[in-house]
N, C-alpha and C positions, 0 to 999 in steps of 0.2 A: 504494500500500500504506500502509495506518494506522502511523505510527510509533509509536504506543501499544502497541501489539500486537506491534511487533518489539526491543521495548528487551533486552539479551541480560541473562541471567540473572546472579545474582549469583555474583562467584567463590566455589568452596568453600575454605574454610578451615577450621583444625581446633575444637573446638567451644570449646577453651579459651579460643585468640584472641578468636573472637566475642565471649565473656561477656567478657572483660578489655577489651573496644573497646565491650562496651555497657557497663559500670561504670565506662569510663572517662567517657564520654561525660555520666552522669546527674553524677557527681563535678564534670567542666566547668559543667552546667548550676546547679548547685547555686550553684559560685563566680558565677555571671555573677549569680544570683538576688540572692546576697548584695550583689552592687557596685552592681547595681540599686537593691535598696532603700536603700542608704546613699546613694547619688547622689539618686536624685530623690524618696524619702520621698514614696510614694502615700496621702496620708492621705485626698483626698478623693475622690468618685466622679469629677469630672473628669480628675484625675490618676491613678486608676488606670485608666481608661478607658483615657488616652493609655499609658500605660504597658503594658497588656494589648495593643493595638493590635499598638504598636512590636514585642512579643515574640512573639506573632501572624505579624506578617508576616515578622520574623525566622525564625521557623519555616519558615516558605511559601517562605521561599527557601532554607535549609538541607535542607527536601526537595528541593527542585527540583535540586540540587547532590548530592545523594545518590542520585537514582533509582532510587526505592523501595530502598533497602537496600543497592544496591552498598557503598556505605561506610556500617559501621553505627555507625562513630564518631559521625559526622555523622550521622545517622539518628538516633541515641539521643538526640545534643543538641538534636536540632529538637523531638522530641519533650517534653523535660522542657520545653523553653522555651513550648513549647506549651499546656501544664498551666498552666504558671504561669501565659500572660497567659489560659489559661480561667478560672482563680480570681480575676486581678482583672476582664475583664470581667465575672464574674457579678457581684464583689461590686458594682460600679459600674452594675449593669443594678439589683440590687436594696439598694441599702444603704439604702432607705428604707421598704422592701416588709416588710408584718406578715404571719405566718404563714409556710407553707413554701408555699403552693398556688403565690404568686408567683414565689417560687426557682426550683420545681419548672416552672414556664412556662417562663421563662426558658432555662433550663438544655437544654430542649427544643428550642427558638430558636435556642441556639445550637449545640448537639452538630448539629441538622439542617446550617446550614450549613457545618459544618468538615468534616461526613462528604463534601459537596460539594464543598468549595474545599480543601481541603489534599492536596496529590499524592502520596499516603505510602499503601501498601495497610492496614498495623498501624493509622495512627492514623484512617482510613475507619471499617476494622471496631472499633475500641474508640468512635468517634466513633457510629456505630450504635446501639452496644450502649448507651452511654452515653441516647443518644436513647428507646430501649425502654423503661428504667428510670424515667426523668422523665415517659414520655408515661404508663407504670402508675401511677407516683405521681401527676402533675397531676390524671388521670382518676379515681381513686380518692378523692380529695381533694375534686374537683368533683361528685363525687356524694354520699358520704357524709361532707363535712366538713371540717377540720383542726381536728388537736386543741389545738391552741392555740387555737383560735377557740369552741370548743364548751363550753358553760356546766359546768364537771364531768365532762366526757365522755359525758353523757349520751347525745347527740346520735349518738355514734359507737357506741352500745350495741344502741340498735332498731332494728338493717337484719335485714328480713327475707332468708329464706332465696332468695326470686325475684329480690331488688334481689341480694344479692351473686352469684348467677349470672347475673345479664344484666349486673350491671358487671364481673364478669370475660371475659364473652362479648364484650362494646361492648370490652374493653382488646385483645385477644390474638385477636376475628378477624380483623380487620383485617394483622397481624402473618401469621396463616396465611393469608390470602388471599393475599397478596404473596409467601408463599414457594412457594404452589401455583402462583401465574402464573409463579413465576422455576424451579421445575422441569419445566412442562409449555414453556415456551419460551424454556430452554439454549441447545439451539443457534442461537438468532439472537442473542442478548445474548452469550454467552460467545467466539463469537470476531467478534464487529461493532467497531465505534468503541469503545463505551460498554464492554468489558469491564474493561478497566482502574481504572473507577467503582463498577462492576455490580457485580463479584465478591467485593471486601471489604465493599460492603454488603449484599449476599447473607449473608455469613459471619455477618456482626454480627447480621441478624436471626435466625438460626439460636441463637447463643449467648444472644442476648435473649429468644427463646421460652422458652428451656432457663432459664434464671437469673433474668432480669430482676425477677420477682415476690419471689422470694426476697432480691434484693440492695438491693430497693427498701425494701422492710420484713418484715425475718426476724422478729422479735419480737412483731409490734403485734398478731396474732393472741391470741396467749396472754396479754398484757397484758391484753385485753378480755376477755377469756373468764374471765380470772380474778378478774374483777370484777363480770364484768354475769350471773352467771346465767344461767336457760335459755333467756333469750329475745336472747343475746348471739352465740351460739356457731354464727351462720349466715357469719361469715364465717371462720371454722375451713374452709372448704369450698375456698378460694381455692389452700392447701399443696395439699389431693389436687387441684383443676384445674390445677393446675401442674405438678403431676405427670404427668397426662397432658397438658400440652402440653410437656415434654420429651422425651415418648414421639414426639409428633408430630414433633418439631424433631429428633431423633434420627432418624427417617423420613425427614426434609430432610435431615440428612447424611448419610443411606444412599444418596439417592437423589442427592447431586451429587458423592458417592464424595470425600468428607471424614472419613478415619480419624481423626484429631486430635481434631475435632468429634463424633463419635461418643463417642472415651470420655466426653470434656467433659459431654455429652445427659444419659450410662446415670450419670452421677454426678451430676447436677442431680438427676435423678429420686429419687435415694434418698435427698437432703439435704430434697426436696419433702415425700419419706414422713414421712420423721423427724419436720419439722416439722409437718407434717398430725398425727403420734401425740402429739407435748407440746400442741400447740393446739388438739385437741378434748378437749371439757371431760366427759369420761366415767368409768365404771370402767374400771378397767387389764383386766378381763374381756371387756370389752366390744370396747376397743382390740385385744386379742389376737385377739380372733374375727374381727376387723376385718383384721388385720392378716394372716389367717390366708385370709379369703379370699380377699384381695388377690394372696399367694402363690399359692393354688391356680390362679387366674384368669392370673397371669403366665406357670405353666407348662403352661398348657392354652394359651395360643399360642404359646409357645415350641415345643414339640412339635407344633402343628398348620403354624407355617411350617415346622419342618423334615421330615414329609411332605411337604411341595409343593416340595422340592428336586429339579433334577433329577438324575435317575440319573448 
């Protein structure tokens, strides 16, 4: 029998304990953060390399010690310490790196392998999530630019209306493919070896479908739009497909029966809309008509699945 699969669940305690053992826990990490940096003063990328490392594999074994959340004292301090040595490896990956594209690799490089080697289900799926974010921005970046790179932003001005749907398409199918293969085959991954792995980065790609684009760059639409005119305002299109890819990711948690993740989805979605209504560059008439059949279109499937309920 997989010992992964039979580790016994966390004991219940009352929900006040928790929050006071995870505030206790980031409080811990904060101090150790501080003695850190006055001891070995990481000014260089060599030194904070090592120093990320050290705090890193302190983590790695502060989970291992906690199993997954039994103690969430220790759970919570593995995790700040975790953060930290993420910020000085990146800075040590890129303190020499111009623009963000490079960050943004990086960043990807490494949330991939933490999502893999760290034994924690929370810091899997934020490790995930993390990874969706950087792989929208790298890809994003790698197609239509950074803006620190680009002469005036010009550059970032002329994406037609095909390029930002096929580089929204090339970011986030890849993301639904992988959540379609991991709901058409649950039951061999969710109680095999690998669930223990699976599950929280299952989850992660679910909340990165739902988020990701949004958290990556919530603004840059509307900055563009409000500058470039009508031949700018093709990537305005990015809020409403994100939109419906929280509709889809919301689908993913319906279907691996994740209520949690579910509200999380139906509220991505309408932070998506929002942002789709200030970042297309229109009349406010136009917006509402928009907006108007949007609704309509919502509760004509709303009411159409709930005919197909059974009796």
């Amino acid at each position: 029998m997989n010992p992964l699969a039979t580790r016994t669940a966390a004991p219940d305690r009352p929900l006040a304990i928790g929050l006071l053992l995870g505030v206790s826990g980031w409080a811990a990490g904060v101090f150790v953060l501080i003695f850190v940096a006055l001891l070995l003063r990481p000014d260089s990328a060599c030194q904070a390399a090592f120093c990320g490392a050290i705090l890193l594999a302190a983590a790695w074994g502060l989970f291992m010690t906690a199993r997954d959340g039994e103690q969430v004292f220790v759970a919570q301090l593995a995790l700040a310490l975790s953060i930290a040595g993420q910020c000085l490896a990146l800075y040590a990956l890129t303190k020499d790196a111009r623009g963000i594209a490079p960050i943004a690799g990086a960043a990807l490089a490494l949330q991939t392998v933490l999502a893999l080697a760290m034994p924690n289900r929370l810091h899997r799926t934020l490790s995930t999530l993390f990874a969706t974010i950087a792989w929208a921005l790298t890809l994003r970046l790698a197609l239509f630019g950074d803006p620190d790179m680009a002469t005036h932003g010009e550059a970032l001005h002329a994406v037609s209306v095909a390029a930002a749907l096929g580089g929204w398409l090339l970011a986030w199918c890849p993301v639904g493919a992988a959540l379609w293969w991991a709901i058409r085959n649950e039951a061999g991954w969710d109680s095999g070896r690998w669930a223990s792995l699976a599950r929280p980065i299952v989850d992660g790609l679910v909340v990165g479908l739902a988020v990701a684009t949004l958290a990556s760059e919530p603004f840059e639409s509307a900055r563009w739009l409000g500058s470039a005119g009508p031949d700018g305002g093709s990537l305005a299109l990015w809020p409403l497909l994100s939109a419906l890819g929280a509709l889809g990711a919301l689908a993913a948690a319906f279907a691996l029966r994740r209520p949690g993740l579910m509200v999380l989805c139906a509220v991505a979605a309408l932070l998506h809309l929002a942002h789709f209504y200030y970042a297309l560059g229109t009349s406010l008439l136009v917006k509402s008509l928009l907006m108007l059949a949007m609704g309509t279109v919502f509760l004509g499937a709303a009411r159409l699945l709930g005919s197909k309920e059974p009796a």
